[in-house]
C-alpha positions as CSV (number, residue, x, y, z in Angstrom):
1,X,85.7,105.0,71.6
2,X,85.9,101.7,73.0
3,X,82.8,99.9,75.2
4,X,84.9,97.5,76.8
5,X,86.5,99.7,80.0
6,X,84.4,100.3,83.2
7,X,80.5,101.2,83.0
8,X,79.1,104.3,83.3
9,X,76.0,104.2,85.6
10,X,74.2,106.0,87.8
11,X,75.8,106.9,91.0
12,X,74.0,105.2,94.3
13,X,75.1,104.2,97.4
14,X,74.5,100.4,98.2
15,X,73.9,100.3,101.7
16,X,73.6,96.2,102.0
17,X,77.2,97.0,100.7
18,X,78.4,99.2,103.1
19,X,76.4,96.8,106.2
20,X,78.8,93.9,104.9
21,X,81.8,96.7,104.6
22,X,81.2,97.1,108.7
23,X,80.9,93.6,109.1
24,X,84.3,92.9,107.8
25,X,85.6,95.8,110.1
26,X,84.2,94.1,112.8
27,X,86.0,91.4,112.3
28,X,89.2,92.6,111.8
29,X,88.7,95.3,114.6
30,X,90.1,93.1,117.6
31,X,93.2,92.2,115.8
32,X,96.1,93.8,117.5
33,X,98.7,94.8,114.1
34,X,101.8,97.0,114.3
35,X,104.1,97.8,111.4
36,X,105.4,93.8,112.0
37,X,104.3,91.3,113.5
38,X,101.5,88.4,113.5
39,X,98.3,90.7,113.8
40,X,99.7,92.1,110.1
41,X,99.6,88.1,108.8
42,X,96.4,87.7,110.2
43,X,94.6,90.8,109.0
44,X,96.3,90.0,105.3
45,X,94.9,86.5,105.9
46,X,91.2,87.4,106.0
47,X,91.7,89.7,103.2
48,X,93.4,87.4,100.9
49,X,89.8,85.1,101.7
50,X,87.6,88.1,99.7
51,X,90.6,88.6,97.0
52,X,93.9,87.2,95.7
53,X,96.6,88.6,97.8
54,X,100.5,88.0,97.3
55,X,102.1,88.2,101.0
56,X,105.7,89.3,100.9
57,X,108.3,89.4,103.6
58,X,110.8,91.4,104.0
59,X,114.1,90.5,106.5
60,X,114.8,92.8,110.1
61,X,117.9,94.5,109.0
62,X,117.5,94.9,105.0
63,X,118.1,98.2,103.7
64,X,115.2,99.8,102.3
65,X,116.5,103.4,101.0
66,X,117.4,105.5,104.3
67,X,115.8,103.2,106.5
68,X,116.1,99.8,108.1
69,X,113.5,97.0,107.8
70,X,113.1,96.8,112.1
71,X,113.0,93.7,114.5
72,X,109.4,91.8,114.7
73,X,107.3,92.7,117.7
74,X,104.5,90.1,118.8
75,X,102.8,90.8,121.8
76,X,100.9,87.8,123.8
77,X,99.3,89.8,127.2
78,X,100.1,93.0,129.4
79,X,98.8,94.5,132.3
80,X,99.0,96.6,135.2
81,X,97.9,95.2,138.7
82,X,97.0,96.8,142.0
83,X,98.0,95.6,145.2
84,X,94.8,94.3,145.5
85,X,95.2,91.5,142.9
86,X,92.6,93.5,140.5
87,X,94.0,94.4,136.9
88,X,93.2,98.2,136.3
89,X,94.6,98.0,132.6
90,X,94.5,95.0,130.8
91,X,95.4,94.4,127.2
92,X,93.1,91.6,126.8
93,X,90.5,94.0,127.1
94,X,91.6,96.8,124.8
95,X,94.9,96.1,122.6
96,X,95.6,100.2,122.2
97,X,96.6,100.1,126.6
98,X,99.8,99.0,125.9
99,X,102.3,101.3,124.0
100,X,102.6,99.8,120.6
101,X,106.1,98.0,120.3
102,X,106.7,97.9,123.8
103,X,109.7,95.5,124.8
104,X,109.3,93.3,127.6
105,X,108.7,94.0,131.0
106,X,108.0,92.5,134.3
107,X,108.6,94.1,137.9
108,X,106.8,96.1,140.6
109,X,107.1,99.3,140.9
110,X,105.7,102.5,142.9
111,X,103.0,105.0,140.9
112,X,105.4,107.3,141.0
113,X,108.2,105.3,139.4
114,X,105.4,103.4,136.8
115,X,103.4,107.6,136.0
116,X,106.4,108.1,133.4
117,X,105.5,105.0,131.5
118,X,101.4,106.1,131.3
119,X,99.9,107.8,128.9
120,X,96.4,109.8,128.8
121,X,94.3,112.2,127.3
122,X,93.7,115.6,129.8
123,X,91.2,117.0,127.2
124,X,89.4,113.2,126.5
125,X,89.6,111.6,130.3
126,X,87.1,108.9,129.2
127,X,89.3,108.0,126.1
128,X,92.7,105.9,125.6
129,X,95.3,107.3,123.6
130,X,97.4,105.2,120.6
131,X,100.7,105.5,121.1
132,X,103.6,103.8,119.7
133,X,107.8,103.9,120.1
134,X,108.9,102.1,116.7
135,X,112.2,103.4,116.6
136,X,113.4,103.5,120.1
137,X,113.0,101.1,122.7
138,X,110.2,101.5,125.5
139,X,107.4,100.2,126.8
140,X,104.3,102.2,128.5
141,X,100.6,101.8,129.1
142,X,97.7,104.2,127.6
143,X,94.6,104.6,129.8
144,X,91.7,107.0,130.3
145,X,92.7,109.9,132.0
146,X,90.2,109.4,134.7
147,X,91.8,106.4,135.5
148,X,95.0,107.5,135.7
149,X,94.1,110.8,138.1
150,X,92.6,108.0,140.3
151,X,95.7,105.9,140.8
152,X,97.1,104.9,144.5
153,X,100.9,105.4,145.2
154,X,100.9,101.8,144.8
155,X,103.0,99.3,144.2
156,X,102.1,97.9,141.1
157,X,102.8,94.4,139.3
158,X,104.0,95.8,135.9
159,X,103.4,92.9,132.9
160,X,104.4,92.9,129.1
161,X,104.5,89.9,127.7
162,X,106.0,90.9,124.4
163,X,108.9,90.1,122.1
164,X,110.6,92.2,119.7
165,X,113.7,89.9,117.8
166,X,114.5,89.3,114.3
167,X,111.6,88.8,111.8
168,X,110.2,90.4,108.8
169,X,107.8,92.7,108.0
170,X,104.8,91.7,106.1
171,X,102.9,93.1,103.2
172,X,100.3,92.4,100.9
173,X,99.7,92.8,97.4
174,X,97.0,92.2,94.8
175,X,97.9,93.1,90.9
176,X,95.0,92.8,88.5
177,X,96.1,93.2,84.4
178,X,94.0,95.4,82.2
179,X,94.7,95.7,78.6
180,X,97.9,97.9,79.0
181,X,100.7,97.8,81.8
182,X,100.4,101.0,82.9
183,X,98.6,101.1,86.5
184,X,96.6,102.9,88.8
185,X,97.9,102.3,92.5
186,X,95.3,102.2,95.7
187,X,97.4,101.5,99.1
188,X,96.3,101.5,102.5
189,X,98.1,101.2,106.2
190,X,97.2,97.5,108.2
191,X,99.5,98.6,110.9
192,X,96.7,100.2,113.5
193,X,95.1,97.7,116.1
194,X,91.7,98.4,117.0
195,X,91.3,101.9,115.2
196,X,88.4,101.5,112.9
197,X,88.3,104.7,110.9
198,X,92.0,105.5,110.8
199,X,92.2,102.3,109.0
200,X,90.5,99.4,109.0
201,X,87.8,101.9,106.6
202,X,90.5,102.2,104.1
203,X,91.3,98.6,104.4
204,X,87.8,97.3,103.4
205,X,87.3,99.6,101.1
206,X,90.3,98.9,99.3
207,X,89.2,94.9,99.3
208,X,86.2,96.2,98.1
209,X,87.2,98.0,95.2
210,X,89.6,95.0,94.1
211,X,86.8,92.7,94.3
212,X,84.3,94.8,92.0
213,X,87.5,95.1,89.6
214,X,87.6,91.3,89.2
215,X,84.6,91.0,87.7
216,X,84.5,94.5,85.4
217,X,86.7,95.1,82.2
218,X,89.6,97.5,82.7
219,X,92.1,99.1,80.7
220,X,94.3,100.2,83.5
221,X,96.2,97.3,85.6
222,X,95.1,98.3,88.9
223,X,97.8,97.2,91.7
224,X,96.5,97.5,95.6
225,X,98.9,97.4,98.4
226,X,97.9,96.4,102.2
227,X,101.6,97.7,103.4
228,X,102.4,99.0,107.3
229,X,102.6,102.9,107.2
230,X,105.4,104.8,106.6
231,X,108.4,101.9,106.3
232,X,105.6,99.1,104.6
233,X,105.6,102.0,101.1
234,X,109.0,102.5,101.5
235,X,110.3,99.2,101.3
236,X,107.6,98.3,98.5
237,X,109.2,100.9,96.6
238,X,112.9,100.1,97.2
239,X,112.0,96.9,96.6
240,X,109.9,97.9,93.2
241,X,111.5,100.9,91.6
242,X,110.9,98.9,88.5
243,X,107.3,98.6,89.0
244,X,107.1,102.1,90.3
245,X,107.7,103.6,87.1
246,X,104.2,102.1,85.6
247,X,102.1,103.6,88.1
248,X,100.0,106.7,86.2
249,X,97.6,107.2,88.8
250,X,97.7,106.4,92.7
251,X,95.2,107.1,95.7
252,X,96.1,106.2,99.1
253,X,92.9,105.7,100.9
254,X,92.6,106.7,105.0
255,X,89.8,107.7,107.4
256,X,87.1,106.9,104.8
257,X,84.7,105.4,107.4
258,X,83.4,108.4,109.2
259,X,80.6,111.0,108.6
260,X,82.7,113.8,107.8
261,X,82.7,114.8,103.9
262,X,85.1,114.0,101.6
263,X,88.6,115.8,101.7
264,X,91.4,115.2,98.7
265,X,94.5,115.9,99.2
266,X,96.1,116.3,95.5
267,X,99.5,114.9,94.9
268,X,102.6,116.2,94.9
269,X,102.1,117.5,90.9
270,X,98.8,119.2,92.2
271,X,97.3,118.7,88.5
272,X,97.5,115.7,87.6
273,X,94.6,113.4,86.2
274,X,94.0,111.7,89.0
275,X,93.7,115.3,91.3
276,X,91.3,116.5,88.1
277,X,89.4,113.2,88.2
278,X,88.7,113.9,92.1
279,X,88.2,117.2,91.5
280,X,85.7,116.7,88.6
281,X,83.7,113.7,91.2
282,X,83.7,115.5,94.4
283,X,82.3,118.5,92.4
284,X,79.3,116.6,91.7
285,X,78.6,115.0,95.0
286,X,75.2,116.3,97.0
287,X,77.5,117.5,99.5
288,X,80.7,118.3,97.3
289,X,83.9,117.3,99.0
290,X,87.1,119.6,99.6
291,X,91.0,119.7,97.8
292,X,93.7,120.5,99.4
293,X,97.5,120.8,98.0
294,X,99.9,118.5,98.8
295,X,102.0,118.6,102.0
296,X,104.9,116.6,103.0
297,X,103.0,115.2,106.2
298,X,100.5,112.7,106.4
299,X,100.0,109.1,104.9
300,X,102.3,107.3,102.6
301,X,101.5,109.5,99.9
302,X,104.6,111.4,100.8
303,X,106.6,108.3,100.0
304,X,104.8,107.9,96.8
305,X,105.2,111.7,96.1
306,X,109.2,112.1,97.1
307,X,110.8,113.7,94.5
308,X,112.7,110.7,93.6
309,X,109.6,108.8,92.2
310,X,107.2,111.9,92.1
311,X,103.9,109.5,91.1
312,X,100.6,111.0,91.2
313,X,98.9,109.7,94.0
314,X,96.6,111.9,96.1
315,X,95.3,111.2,99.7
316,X,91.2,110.5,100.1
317,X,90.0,110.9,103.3
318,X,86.7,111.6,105.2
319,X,87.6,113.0,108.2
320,X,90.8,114.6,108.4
321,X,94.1,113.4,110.3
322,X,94.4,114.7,113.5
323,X,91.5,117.0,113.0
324,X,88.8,115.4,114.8
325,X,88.7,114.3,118.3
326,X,88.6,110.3,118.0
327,X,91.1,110.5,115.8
328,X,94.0,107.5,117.9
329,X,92.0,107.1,120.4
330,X,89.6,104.7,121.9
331,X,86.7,106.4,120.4
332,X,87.6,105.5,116.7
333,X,85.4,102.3,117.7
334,X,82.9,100.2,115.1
335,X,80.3,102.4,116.4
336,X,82.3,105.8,115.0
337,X,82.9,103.8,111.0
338,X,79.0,104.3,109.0
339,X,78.0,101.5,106.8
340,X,76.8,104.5,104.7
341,X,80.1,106.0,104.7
342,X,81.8,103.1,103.4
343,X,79.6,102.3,100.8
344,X,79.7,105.9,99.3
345,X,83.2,106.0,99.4
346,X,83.2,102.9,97.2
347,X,80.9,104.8,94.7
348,X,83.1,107.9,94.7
349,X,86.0,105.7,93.8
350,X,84.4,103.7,91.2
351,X,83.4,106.9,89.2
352,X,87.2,108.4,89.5
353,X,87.9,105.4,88.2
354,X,85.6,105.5,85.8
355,X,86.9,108.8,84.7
356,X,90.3,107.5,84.6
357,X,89.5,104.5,82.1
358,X,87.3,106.8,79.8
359,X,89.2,109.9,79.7
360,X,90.9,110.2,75.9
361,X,91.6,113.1,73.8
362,X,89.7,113.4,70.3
363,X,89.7,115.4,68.0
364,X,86.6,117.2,66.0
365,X,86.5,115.7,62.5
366,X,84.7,119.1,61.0
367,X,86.5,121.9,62.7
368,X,84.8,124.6,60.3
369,X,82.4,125.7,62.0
370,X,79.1,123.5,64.0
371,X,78.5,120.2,62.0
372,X,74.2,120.3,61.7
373,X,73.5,117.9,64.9
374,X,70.0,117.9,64.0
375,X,70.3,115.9,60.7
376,X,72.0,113.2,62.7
377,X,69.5,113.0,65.2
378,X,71.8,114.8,68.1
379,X,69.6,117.9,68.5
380,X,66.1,118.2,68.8
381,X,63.9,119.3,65.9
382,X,61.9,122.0,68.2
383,X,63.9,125.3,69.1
384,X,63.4,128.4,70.9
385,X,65.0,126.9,74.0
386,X,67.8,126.2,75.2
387,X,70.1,122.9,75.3
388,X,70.1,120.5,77.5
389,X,73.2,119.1,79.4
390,X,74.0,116.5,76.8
391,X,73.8,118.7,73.9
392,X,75.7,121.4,75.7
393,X,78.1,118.3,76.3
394,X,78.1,117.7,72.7
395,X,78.6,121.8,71.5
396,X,81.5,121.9,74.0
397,X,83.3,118.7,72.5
398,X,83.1,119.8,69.4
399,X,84.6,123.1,70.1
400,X,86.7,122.0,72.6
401,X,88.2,118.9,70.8
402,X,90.6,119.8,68.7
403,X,93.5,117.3,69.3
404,X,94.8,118.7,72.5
405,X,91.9,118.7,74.8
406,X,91.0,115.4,77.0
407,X,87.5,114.5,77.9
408,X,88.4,115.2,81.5
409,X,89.7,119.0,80.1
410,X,86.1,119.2,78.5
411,X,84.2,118.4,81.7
412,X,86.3,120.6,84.0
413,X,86.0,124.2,81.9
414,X,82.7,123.3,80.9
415,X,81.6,122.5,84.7
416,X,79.4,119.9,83.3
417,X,79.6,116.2,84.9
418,X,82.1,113.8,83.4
419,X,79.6,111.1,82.8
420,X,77.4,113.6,80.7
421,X,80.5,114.2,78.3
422,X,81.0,110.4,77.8
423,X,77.8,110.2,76.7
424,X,78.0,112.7,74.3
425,X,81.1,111.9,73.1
426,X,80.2,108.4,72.7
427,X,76.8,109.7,70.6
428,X,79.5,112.3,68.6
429,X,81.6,109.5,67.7
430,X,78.8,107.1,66.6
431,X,77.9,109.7,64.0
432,X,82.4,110.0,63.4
433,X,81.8,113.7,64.5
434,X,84.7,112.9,66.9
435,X,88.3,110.3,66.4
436,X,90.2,109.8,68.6
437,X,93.8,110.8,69.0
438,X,96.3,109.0,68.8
């Protein structure tokens, strides 16, 4: 067994860490991004200061699959203003009252003609709603419910100062080599504004994890995409089929900012290593996380996971899509992301990684019965109790590896920890108790 992947150490949660992980949220959280546009460039900009980034563009109108690469929308300023001069919604303010790709707009209108253009949230009358119309043209405004049930008949000055016209859409990229082509993918969404859970968590976390990569030996090539949900993976992949074929292990990472525990959502294989290297992590948290099976809804694992490129990529989340109540709206604030948060979910990803790089299969090179651990130092001299985790590590290896088992196999029917099995694997092959295969 090689030294030279990933270390194993100790989990912990660096919590300097996750204070600078919030700090770089904070700074990308008044950026106002869409699936094109400038606030994508700008976003990709400050990450490519913390790590090399590639930024590609990709033409309005090119064919990516069944879809269309869209125009560009930029957006400079929008409001609503009363008869009285006083703006009641004001973009400046709060980049998620305006509905996302809205086209231009400038008139004065009556409440009643302006109420179909406004969204709210009955249910949340404090919060404003994200809303977007990618694919069809509109414009609208999102406000807090209260606001909006306190609205005059009006009229109304009615601003949007947008543009939406031929451009590209923009993603970003950051390849690092290991020893062998074959990659693990991590891709996030940079197409929310000012959403901090749901994503700019996933997108500093992602940084993160590239950063820390950098400067570690990997045998993987680990490949991270900043891409605009939904159309950003799919024209990656039209545009890499190529590429797509060396991906062996994939996370898309979203909502990973929050308090909630850890949810997995396993890929569209369900059993795949990297759904049994989440498993066999989560397992092993102080407050062990949750799987769930792959469904065709959600983030861009579904693009990932179409049967036409089937790659194993699973989802990680903390809170769950749609399932708690500041989920795209106002509320999903810097206050709502937890430096703590962040900084375990780095953790948690560095030891599935870690799992990932060690896993092998070996095989047990005296299958007749137990080899005598003791005379090799392995076991302790004193009996009459029982094992401890490493030499129950070691007794399951050696029963367990007989050519066809992997490490990860080992720690999942044994229920012991993965990093305990390395161990004793590593000890079991000092002694050449254990080679591996192939």
């Amino acid at each position: 067994m090689t030294e030279r992947l990933l270390p194993i150490a100790d989990s912990h949660v660096d919590e300097a860490l996750g204070q600078a992980l919030h700090a770089f949220a904070d700074e990308l959280y008044p950026i106002c991004r869409s699936i094109t546009g400038n606030g994508v460039r700008q976003t990709l900009a400050l990450i490519n200061r913390r790590i090399p980034l590639e930024t590609h563009e990709v033409p309005s109108g090119t064919q990516a699959f069944d879809w269309t690469i869209p125009r560009e929308w930029n957006i400079r300023d929008a409001w609503i203003r009363d008869r009285h001069g006083n703006k009641i919604v004001d973009f400046r303010k709060h980049n998620l009252s305006v509905l996302n790709y809205s086209v231009p707009m400038s008139a004065t209108m009556t409440l009643a003609e302006l109420k179909p253009h406004l969204y709210s949230l009955p249910d949340q009358p404090e919060a404003i709603p994200y809303r977007t119309s990618y694919h069809q043209e509109a414009w609208g405004f999102c406000l807090p419910h209260r606001q909006l049930m306190a609205l005059d008949e009006g009229p109304y000055e009615v601003v949007i100062d947008s543009t939406l016209e031929p451009g590209h859409l923009t993603y970003g990229e950051c390849l690092l080599p290991g020893e062998v082509s074959d990659e693990v993918l991590v891709s996030c969404h940079v197409c929310h504004p000012s959403l901090s859970d749901d994503n700019l968590s996933g997108i500093v976390v992602a940084t993160e994890l590239a950063r820390y990569l950098a400067t570690v030996p990997h045998r993987f090539s680990y490949r991270f995409l900043f891409v605009p949900g939904t159309i950003g993976s799919i024209a990656w992949l039209a545009r890499n089929e190529a590429a797509a074929q060396r991906i062996r292990h994939g996370v898309v990472l979203t909502c990973v900012g929050d308090a909630a525990s850890f949810t997995y959502k396993r890929s569209r294989r369900g059993a795949a290593d990297i759904d049994l290297a989440f498993e066999q992590v989560l397992r092993h948290l102080p407050a062990p996380g949750d799987l769930v099976d792959f469904s065709p809804y959600g983030y861009d694992e579904r693009q990932y996971c179409s049967p036409g490129f089937n790659l194993a990529v699973g989802c990680l989340m903390r809170g769950v899509h749609g399932e708690f109540p500041e989920y795209h709206t106002s509320n999903d604030n810097p206050g709502f992301l937890k430096p703590h948060s962040l900084a375990e979910t780095v953790s948690v990803l560095q030891q599935v990684f870690e799992v990932l790089e060690h896993n092998a299969t070996l095989r047990n090179t005296k299958p007749f019965c137990e080899p005598q651990l003791g005379k090799r130092g392995l076991y302790r001299t004193t009996g009459g109790t029982g094992p401890n985790s490493e030499n129950m590590a070691m007794l399951w290896l050696l029963n367990q590896c007989d050519g066809s088992q992997s490490l990860l196999d080992v720690a999942r029917r044994s229920g012991l920890a993965f990093r305990t099995v390395v161990r004793a694997a590593q000890a079991l092959a000092q002694a050449q108790l254990l080679v591996p295969v192939g």
